[in-house]
ChimeraX commands (.cxc) that place a marker at each C-alpha (Angstrom):
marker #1 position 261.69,199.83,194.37 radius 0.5
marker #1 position 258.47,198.37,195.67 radius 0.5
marker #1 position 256.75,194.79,195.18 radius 0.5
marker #1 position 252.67,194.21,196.09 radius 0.5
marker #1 position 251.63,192.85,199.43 radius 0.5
marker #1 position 248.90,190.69,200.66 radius 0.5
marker #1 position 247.94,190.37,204.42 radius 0.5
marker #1 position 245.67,187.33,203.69 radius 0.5
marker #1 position 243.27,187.01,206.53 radius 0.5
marker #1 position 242.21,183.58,207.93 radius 0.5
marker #1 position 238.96,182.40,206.86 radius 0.5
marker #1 position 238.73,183.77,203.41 radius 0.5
marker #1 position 242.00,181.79,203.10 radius 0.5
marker #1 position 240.85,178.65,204.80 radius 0.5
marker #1 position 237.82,178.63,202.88 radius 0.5
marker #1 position 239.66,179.95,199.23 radius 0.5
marker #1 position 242.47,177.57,198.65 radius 0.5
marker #1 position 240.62,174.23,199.08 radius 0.5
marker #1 position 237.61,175.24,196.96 radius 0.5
marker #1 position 240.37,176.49,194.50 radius 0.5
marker #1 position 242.19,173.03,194.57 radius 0.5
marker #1 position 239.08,171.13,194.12 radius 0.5
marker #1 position 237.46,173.35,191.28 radius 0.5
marker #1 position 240.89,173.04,189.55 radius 0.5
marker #1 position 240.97,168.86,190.51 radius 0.5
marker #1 position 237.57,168.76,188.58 radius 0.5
marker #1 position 238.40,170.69,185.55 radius 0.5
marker #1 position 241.45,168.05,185.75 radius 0.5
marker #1 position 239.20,165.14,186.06 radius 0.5
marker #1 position 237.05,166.29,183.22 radius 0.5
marker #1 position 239.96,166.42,180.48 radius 0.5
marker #1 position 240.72,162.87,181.52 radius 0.5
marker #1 position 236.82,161.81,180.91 radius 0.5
marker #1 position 237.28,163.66,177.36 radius 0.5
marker #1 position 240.27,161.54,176.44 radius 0.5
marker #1 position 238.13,158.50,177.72 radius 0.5
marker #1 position 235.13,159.41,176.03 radius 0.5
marker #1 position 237.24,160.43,172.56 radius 0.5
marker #1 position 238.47,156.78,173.03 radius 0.5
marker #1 position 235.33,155.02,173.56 radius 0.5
marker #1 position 233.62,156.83,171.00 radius 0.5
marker #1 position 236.55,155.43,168.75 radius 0.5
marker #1 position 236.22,151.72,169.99 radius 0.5
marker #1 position 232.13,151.85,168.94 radius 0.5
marker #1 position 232.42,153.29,165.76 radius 0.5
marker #1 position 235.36,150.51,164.88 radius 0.5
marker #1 position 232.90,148.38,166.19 radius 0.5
marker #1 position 229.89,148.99,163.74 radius 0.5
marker #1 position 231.87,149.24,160.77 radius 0.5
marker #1 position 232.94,145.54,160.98 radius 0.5
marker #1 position 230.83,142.72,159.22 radius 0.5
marker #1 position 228.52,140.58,161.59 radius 0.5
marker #1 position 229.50,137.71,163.63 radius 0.5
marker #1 position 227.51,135.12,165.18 radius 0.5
marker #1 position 225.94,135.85,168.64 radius 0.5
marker #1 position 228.02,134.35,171.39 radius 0.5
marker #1 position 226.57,131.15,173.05 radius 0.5
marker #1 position 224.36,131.05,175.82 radius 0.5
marker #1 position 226.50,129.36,178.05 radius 0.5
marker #1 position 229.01,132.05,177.28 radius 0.5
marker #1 position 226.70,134.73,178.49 radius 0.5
marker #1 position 227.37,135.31,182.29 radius 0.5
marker #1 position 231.09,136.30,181.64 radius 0.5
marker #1 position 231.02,138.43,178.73 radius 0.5
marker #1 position 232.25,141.24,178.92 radius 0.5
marker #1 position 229.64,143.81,177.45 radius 0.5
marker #1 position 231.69,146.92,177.51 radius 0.5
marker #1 position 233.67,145.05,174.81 radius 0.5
marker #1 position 230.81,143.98,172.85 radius 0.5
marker #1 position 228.40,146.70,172.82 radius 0.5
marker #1 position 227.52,147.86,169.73 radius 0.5
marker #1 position 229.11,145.20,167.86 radius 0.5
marker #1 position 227.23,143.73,164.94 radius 0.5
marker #1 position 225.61,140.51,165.51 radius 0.5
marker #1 position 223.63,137.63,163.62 radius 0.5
marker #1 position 221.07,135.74,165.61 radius 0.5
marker #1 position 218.49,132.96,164.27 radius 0.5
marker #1 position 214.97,132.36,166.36 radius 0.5
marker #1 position 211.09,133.23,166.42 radius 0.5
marker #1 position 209.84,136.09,167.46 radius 0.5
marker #1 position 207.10,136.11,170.21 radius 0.5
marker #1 position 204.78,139.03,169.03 radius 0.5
marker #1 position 202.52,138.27,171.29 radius 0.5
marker #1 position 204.38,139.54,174.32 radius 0.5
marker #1 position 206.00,142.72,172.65 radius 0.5
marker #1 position 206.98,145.50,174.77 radius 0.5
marker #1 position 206.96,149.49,174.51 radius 0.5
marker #1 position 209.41,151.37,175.31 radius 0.5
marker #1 position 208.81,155.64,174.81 radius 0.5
marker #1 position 210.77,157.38,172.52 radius 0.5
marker #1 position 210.95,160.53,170.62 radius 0.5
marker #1 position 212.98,160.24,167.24 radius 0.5
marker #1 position 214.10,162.91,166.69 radius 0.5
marker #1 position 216.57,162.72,163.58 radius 0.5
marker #1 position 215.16,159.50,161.60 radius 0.5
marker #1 position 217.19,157.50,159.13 radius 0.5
marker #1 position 213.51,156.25,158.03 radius 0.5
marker #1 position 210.03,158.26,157.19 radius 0.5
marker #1 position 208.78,158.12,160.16 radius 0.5
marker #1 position 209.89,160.16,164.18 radius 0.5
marker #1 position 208.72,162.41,166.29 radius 0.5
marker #1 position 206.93,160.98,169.53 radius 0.5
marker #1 position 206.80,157.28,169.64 radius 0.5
marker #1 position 207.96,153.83,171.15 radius 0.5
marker #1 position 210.59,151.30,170.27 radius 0.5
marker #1 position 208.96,148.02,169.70 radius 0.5
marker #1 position 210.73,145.24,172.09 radius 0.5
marker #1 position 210.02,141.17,171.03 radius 0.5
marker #1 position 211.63,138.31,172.47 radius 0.5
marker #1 position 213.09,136.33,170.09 radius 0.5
marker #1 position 213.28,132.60,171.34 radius 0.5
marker #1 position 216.74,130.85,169.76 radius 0.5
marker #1 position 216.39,127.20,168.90 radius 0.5
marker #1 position 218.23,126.56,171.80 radius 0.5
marker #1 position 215.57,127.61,174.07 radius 0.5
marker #1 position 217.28,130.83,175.51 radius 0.5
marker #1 position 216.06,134.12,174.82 radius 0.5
marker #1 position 217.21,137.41,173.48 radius 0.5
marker #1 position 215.03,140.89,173.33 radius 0.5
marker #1 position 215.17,142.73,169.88 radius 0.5
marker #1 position 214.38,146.27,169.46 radius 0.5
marker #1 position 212.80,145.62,166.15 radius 0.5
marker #1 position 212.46,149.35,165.91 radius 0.5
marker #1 position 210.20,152.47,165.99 radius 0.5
marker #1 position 206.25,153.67,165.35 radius 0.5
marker #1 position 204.63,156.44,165.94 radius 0.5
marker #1 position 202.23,156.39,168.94 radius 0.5
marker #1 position 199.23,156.02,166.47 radius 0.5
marker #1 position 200.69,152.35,165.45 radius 0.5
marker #1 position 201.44,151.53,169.20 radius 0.5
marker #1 position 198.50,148.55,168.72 radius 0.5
marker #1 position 200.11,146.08,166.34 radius 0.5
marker #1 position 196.45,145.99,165.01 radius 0.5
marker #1 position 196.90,149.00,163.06 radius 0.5
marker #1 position 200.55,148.42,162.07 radius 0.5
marker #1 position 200.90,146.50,158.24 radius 0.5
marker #1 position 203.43,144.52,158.84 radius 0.5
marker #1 position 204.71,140.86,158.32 radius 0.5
marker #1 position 204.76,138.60,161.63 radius 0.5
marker #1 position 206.73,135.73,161.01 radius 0.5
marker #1 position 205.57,132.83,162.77 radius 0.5
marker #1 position 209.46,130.63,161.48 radius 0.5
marker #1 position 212.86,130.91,162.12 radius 0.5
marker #1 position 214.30,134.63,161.01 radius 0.5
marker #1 position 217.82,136.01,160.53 radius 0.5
marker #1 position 217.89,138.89,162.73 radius 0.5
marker #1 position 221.00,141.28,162.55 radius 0.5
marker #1 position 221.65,143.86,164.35 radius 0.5
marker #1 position 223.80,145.85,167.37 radius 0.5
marker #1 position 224.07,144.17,170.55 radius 0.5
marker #1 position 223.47,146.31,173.00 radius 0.5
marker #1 position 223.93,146.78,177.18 radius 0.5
marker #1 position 220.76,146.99,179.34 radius 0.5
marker #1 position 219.77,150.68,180.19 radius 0.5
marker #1 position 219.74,151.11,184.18 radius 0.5
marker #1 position 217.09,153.59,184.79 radius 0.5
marker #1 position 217.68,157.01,186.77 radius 0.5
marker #1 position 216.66,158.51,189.61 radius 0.5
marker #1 position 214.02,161.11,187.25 radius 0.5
marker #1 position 212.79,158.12,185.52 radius 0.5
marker #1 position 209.45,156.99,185.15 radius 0.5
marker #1 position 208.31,153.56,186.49 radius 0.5
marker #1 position 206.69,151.70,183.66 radius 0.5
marker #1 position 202.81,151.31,183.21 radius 0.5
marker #1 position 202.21,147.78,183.34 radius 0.5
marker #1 position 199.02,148.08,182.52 radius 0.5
marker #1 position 199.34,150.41,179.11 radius 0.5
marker #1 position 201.79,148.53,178.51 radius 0.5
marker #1 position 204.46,151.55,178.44 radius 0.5
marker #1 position 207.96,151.64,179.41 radius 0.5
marker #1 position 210.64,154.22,179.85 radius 0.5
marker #1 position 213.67,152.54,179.75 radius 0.5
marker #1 position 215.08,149.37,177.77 radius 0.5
marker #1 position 215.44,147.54,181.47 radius 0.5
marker #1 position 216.33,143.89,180.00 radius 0.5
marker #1 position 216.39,142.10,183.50 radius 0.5
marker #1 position 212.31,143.92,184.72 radius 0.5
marker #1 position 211.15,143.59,180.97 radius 0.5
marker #1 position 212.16,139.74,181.43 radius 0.5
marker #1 position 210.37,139.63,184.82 radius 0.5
marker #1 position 207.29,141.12,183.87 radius 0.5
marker #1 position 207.07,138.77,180.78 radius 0.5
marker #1 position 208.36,135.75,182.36 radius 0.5
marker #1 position 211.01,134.72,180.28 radius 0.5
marker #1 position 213.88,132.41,181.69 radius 0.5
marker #1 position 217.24,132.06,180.16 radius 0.5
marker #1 position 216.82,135.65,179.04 radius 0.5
marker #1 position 220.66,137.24,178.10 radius 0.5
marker #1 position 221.76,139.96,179.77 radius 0.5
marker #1 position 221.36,142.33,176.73 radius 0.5
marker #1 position 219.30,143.37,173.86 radius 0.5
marker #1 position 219.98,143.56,169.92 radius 0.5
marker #1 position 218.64,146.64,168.13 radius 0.5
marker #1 position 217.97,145.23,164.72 radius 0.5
marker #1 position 219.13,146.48,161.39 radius 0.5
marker #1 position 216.83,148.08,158.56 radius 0.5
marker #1 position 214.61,146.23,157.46 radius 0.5
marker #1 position 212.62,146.22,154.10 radius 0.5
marker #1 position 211.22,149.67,153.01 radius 0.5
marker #1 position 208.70,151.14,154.63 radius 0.5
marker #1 position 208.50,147.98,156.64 radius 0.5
marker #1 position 207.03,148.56,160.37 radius 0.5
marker #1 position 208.26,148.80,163.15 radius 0.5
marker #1 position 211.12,151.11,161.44 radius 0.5
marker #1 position 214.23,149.84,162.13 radius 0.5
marker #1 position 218.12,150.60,161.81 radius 0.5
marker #1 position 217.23,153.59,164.18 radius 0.5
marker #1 position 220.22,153.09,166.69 radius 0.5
marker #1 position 221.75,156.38,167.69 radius 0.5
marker #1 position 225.35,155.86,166.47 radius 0.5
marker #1 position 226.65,159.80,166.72 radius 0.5
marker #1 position 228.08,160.61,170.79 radius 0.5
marker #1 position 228.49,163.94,172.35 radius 0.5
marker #1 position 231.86,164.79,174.07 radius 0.5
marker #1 position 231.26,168.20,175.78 radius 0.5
marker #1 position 233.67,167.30,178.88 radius 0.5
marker #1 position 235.98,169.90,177.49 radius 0.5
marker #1 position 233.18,172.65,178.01 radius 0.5
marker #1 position 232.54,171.22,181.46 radius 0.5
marker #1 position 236.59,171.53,182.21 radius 0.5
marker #1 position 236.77,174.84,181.50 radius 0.5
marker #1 position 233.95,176.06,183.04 radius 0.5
marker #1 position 235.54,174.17,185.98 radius 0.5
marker #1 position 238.23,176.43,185.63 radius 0.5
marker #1 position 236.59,179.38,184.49 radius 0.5
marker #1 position 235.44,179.21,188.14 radius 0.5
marker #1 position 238.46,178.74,189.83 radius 0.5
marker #1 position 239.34,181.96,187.71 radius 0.5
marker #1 position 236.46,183.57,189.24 radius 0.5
marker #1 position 237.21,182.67,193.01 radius 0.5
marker #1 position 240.65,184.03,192.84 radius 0.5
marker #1 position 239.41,187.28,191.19 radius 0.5
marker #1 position 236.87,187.59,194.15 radius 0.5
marker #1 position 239.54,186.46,196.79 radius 0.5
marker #1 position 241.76,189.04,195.25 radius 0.5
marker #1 position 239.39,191.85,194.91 radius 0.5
marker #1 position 237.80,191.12,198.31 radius 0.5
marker #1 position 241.80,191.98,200.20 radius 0.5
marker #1 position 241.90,194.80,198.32 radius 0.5
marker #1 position 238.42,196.22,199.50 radius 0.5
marker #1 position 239.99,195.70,203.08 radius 0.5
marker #1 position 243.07,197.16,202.25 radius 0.5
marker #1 position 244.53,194.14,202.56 radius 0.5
marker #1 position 246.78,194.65,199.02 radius 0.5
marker #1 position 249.17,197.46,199.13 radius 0.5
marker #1 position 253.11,198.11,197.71 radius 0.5
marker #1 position 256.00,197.79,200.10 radius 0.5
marker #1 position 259.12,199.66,199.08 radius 0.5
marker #1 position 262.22,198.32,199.34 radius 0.5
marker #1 position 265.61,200.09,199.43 radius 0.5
marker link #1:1,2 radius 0.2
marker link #1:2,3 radius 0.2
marker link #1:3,4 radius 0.2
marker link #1:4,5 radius 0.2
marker link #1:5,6 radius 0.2
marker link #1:6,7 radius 0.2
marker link #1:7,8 radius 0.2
marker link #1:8,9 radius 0.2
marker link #1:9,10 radius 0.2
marker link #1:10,11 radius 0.2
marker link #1:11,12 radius 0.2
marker link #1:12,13 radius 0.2
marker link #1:13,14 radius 0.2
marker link #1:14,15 radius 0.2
marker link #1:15,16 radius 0.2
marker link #1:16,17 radius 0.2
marker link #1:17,18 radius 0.2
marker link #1:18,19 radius 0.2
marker link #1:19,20 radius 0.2
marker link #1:20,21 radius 0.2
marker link #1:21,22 radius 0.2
marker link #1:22,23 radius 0.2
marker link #1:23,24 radius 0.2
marker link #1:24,25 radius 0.2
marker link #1:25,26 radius 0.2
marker link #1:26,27 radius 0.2
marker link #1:27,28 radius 0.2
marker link #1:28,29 radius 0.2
marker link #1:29,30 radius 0.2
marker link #1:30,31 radius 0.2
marker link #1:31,32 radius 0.2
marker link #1:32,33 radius 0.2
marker link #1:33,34 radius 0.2
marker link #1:34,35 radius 0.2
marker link #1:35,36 radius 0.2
marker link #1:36,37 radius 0.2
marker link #1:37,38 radius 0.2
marker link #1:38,39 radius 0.2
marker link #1:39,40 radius 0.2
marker link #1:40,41 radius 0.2
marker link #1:41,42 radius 0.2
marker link #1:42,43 radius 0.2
marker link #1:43,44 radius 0.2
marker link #1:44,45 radius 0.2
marker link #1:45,46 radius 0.2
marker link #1:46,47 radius 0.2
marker link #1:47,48 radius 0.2
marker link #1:48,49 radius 0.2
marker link #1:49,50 radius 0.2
marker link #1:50,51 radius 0.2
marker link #1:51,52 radius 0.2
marker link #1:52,53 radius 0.2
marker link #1:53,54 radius 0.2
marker link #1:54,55 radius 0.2
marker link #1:55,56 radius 0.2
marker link #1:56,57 radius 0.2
marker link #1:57,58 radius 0.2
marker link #1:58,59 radius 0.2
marker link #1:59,60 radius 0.2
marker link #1:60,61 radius 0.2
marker link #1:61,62 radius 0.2
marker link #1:62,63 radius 0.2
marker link #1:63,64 radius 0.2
marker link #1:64,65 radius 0.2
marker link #1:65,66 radius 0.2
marker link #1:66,67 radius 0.2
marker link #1:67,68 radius 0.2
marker link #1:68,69 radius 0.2
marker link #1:69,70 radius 0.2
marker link #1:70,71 radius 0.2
marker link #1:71,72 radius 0.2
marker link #1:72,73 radius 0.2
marker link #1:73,74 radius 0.2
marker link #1:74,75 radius 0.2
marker link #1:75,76 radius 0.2
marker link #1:76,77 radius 0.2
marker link #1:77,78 radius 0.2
marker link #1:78,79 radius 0.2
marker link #1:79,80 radius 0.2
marker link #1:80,81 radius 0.2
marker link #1:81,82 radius 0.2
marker link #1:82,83 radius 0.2
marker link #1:83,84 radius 0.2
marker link #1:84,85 radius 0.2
marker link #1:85,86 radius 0.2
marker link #1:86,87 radius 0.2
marker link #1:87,88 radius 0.2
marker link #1:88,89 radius 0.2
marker link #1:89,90 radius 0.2
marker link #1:90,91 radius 0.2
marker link #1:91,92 radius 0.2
marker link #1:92,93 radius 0.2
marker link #1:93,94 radius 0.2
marker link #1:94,95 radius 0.2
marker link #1:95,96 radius 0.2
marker link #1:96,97 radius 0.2
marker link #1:97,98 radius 0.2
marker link #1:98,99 radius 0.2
marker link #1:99,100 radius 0.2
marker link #1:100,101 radius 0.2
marker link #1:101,102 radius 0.2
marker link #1:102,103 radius 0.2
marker link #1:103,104 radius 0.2
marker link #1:104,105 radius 0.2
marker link #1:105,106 radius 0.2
marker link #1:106,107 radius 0.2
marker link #1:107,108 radius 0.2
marker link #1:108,109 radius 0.2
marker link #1:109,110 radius 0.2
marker link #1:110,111 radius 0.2
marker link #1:111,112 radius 0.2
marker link #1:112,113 radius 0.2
marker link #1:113,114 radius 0.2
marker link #1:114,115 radius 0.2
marker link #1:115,116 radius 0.2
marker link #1:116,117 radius 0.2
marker link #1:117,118 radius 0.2
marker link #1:118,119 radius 0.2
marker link #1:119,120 radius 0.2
marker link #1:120,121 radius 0.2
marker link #1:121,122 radius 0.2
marker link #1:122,123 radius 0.2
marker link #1:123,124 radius 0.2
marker link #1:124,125 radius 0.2
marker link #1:125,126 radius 0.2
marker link #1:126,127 radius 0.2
marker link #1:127,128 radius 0.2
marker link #1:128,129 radius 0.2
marker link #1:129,130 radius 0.2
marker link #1:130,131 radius 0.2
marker link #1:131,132 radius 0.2
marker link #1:132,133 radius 0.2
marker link #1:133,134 radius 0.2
marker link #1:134,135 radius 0.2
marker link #1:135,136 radius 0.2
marker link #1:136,137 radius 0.2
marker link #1:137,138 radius 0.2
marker link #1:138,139 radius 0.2
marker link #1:139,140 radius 0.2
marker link #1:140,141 radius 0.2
marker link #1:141,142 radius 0.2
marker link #1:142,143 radius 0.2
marker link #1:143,144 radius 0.2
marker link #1:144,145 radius 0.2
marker link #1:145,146 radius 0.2
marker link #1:146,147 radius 0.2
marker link #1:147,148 radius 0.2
marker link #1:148,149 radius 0.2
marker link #1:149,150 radius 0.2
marker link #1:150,151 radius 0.2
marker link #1:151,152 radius 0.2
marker link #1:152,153 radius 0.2
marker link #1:153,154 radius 0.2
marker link #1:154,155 radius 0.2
marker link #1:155,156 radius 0.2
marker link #1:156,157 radius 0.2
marker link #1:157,158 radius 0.2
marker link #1:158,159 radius 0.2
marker link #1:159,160 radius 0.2
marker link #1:160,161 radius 0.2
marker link #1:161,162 radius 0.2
marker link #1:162,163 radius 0.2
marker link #1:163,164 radius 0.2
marker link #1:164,165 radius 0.2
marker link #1:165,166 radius 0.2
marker link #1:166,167 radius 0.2
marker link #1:167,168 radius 0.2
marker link #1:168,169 radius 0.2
marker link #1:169,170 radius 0.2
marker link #1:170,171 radius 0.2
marker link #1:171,172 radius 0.2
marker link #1:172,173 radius 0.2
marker link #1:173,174 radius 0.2
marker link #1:174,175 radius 0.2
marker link #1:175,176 radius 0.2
marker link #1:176,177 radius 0.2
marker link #1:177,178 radius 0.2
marker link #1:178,179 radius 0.2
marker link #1:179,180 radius 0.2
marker link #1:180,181 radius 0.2
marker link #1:181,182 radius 0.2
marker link #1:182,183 radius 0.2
marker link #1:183,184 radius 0.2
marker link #1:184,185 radius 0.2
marker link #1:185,186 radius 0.2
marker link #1:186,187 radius 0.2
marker link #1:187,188 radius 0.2
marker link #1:188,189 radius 0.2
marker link #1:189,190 radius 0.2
marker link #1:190,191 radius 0.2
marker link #1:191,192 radius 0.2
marker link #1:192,193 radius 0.2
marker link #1:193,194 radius 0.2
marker link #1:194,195 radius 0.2
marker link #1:195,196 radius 0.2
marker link #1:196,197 radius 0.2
marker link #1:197,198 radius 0.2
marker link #1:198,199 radius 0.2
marker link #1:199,200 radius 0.2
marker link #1:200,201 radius 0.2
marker link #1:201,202 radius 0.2
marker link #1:202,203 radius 0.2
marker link #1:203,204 radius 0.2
marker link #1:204,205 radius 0.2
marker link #1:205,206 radius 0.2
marker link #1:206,207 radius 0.2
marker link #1:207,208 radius 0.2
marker link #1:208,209 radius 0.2
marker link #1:209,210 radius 0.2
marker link #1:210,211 radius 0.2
marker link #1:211,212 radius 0.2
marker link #1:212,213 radius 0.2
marker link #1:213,214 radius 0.2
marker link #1:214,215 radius 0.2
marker link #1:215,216 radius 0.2
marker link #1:216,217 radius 0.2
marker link #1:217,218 radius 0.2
marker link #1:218,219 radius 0.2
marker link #1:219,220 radius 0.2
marker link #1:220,221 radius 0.2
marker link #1:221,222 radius 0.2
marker link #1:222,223 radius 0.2
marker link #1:223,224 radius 0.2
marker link #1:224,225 radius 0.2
marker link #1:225,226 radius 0.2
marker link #1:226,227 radius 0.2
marker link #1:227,228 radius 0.2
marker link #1:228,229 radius 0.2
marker link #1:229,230 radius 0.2
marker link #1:230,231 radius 0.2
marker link #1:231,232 radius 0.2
marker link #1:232,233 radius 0.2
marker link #1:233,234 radius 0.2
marker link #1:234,235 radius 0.2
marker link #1:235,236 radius 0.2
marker link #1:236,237 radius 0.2
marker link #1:237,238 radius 0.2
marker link #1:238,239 radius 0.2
marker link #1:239,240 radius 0.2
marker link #1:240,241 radius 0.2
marker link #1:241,242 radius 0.2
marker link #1:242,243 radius 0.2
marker link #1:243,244 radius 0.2
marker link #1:244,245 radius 0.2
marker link #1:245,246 radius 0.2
marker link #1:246,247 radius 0.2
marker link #1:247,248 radius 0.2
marker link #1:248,249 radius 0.2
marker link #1:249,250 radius 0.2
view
């Protein structure tokens, strides 16, 4: 009768197990972010199926919670500042509308009666309709119903752009530096991407990307398609140094 042998030797060992025990801890940790991501995709598309409520008060502002209300439908009433619009690159690349490709989203304050201020993505143009000069499009100079999704402020990464000021071009929808650079107090912490608007109206809205990836299951197995690997090479490797053989037993 006879059973395999292995004569591990030291540092293969030392150096094998805890790689293996940390590539199999992150496939782990990636099927947990799928379940989280399944749910939170679940939560936001609850979210923008339900009718629109009124925009929480100012006052109310520093201690909401945004994770719960992002992407939830909101009405809002104020006058937009077109004057101090901002630009924010984009490249659309499935429109709901006529127009995508290489662009910006079009970023107005809108000033509530109340005196505080909310940004509105009131949508997308192509970069030849980046001057509102060429755009045809109706600025309301009154109080407007806006409705649209509330939405968090984007933190910008590390590969991100810094925006040009002077073109007037940004990279990222950065409520807090956009407020800054345009001066606005009692700014909220959070933007609304407005609805769609009349047709063919411009800036284009009712862009919002509503449809989320979840590829953490593809990252967790490749996780463990490389702990797979390692043990195939740790294996493999004993056997080159004869380090694998068959004992016999009586």
């Amino acid at each position: 009768m006879s059973s395999m042998m292995l004569k591990p030797l030291l540092w293969p060992t030392l150096i094998s197990v805890p790689a293996l025990i940390v590539l199999c801890l992150l496939g782990n940790w990636q099927l947990d972010r799928r379940e989280w991501k399944a749910s939170l995709i679940q939560n936001i598309t609850d979210r923008t199926n339900l009718d629109p409520v009124r925009l929480p008060p100012a006052e109310t502002w520093p201690e909401l919670d945004l994770d719960e209300w992002n992407y939830k439908v909101v009405r809002l009433y104020g006058k937009f500042d077109h004057e101090a619009e901002i630009h924010v690159f984009a490249f659309l690349t499935k429109p709901r509308g006529l127009l995508g490709g290489s662009g910006y989203w079009v970023i107005t304050p809108l000033h509530l009666v109340g005196g505080d201020v909310v940004l509105v993505n009131r949508g997308f143009v192509p970069v030849g309709m980046k001057d509102p000069v060429r755009r045809i499009q109706v600025l309301e100079d009154e109080i407007v119903e806006v409705t649209g999704f509330l939405r968090k402020s984007e933190i910008p990464g590390w590969f991100v752009p810094e925006p040009d000021l002077g073109a007037n071009v940004w990279h990222a929808r950065n409520i807090s530096a956009m407020g800054k650079v345009r001066g606005l107090d009692k700014l909220s912490p959070f933007y609304v991407d407005q609805d769609v608007g009349r047709e063919g109206e411009i800036p284009q809205g009712g862009e919002t990307q509503l449809s989320f990836r979840n590829e953490h299951f593809g990252y967790a197995l490749t996780w463990f398609g490389l702990a797979g690997a390692l043990m195939v090479i740790y294996v493999a490797f004993h056997h080159a140094q004869g380090r694998i053989g068959s004992a016999y037993k009586n």
